[in-house]
Each structure stands twice: as structure tokens, then as C-alpha cells.
Backbone as CSV, one residue per row, in Angstrom:
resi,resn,N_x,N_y,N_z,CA_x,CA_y,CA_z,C_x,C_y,C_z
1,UNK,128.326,-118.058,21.143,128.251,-118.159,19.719,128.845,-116.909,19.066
2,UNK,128.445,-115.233,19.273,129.147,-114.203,19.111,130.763,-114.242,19.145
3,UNK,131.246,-115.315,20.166,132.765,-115.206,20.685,133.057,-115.759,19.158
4,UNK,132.384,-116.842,18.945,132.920,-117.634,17.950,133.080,-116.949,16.114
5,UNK,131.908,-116.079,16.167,132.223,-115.408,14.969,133.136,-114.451,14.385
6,UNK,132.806,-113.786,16.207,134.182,-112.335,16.214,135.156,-112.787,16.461
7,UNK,135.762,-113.672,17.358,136.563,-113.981,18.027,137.832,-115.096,17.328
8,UNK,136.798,-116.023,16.083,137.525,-116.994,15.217,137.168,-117.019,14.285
9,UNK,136.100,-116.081,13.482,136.147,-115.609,12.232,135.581,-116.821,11.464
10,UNK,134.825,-117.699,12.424,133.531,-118.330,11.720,132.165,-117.997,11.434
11,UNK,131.641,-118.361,10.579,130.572,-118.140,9.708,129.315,-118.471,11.030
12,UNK,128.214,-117.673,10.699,127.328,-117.706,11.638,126.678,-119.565,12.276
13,UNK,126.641,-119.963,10.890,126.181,-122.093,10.945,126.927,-122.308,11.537
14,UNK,128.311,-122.078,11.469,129.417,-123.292,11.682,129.470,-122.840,13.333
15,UNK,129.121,-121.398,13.624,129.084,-121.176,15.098,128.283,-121.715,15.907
16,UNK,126.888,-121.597,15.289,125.694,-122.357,16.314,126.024,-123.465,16.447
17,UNK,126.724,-124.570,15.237,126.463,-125.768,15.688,128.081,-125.997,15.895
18,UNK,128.954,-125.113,16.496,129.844,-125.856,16.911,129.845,-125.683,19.183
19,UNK,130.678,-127.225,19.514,130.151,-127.438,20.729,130.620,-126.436,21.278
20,UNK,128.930,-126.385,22.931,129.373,-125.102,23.760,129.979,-126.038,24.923
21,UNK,130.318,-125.130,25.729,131.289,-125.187,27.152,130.890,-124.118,27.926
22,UNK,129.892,-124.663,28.895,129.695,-123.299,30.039,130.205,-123.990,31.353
23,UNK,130.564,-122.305,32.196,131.548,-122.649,33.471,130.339,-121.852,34.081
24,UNK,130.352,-122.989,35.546,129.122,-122.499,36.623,129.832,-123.259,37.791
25,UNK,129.174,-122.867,38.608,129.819,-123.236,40.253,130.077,-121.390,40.674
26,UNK,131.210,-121.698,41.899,131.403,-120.630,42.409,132.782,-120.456,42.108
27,UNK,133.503,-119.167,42.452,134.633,-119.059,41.975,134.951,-117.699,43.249
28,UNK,135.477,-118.070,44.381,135.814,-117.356,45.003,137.077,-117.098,45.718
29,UNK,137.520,-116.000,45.795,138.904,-115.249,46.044,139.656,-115.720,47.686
30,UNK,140.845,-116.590,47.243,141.433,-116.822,48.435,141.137,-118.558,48.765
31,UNK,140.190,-119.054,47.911,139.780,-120.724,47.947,140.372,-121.222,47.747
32,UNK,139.785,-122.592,47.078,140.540,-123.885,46.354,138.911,-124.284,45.959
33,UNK,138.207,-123.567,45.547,136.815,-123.680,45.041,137.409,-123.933,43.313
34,UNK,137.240,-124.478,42.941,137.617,-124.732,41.206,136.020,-124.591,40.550
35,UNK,136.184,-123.700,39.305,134.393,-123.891,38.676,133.967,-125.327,38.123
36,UNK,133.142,-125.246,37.796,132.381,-126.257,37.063,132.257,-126.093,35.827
37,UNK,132.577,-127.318,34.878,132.326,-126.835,33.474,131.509,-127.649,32.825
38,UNK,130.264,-127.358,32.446,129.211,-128.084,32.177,129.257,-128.279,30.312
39,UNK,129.980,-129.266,29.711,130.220,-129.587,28.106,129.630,-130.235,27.656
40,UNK,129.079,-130.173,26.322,128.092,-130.616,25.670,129.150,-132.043,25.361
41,UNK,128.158,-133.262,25.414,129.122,-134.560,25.039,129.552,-134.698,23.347
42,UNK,129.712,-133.654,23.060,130.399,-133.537,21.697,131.547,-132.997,21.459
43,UNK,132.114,-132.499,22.682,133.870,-132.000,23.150,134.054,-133.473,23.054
44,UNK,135.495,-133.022,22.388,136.064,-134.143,22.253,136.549,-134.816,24.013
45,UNK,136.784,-136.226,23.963,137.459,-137.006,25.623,138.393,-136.432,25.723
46,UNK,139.192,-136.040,24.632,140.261,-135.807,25.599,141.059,-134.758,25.648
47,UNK,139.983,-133.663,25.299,139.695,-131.934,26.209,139.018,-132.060,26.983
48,UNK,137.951,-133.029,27.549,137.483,-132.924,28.826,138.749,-133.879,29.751
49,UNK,139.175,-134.861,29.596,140.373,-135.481,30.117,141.500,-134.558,30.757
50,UNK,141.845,-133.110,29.548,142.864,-132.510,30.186,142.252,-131.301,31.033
51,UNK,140.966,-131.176,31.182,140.455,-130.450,31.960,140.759,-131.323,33.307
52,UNK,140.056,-132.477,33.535,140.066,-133.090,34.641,141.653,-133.308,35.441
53,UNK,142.307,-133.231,34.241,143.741,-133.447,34.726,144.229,-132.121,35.316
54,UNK,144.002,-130.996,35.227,144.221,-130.090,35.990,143.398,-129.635,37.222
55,UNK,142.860,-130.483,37.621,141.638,-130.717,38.784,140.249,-129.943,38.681
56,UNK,139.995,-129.583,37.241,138.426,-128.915,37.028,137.407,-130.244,37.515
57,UNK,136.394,-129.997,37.677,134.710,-130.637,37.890,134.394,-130.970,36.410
58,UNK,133.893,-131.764,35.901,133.820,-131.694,34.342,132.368,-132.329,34.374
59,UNK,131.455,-132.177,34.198,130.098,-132.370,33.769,129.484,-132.610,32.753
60,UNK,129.477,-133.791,31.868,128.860,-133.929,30.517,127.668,-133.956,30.354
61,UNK,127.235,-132.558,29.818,125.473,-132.692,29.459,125.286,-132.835,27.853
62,UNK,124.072,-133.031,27.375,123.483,-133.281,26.051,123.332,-132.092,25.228
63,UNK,123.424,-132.592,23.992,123.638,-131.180,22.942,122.240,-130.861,23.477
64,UNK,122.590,-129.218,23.769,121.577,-128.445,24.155,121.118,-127.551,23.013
65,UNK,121.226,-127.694,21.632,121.177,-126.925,20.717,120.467,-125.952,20.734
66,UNK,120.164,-124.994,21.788,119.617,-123.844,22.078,120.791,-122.575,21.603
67,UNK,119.830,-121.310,21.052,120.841,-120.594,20.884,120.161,-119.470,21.210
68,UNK,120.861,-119.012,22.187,120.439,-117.295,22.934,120.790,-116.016,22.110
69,UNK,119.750,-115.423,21.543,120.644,-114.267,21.185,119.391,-113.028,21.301
């Protein structure tokens, strides 16, 4: 949410409630291990589509409207 204020110069609301995208799995040096990207089903299909098309894991979970700070 921070990325989103500093980073694109949105307003604190429009940050919390715009969708997150977290990357989990492993990510190790010398593999073909690809991460995991766990997206709230409010990314649009077809940014998760061109994820999949470059061989990411794509995982659709539920607005988690939690906000860590």
C-alpha cells in the first residue's frame, strides 16, 4: 500500500482499496523454480492471463481487505 502512495502518487483510500498481488513460493538461484503469485480476484483476467503466459503459478484468492501497517 506505501509502494502505491510513494511510488504512484495515490491518495491514501484509493491505495488501500486498490488490488494487492503478493509473490510467495521459492525463488532459487540456478533453477527453473518460478514464484507464486497469490492475486486478489479483482486483477483484472487478463493480467493474470499474461502472467500465466509467461509460465508464472497464478493463484486467485479473495479480497483480503486487510491492511498492514
Amino acid at each position: 500500500m506505501i509502494a502505491n502512495v510513494i511510488g504512484f502518487r495515490m491518495d491514501i483510500q484509493t491505495a488501500i482499496t486498490a488490488p494487492r498481488m503478493r509473490v510467495g513460493g521459492r525463488i532459487e538461484a540456478g533453477t527453473e523454480i518460478k514464484p507464486l503469485f497469490l492475486v486478489e480476484d479483482r486483477i483484472p483476467s487478463a493480467t493474470m492471463d499474461a502472467l500465466r503466459a509467461k509460465g508464472y503459478e497464478i493463484r486467485p484468492i479473495g479480497f483480503s481487505g486487510a491492511v498492514n501497517g
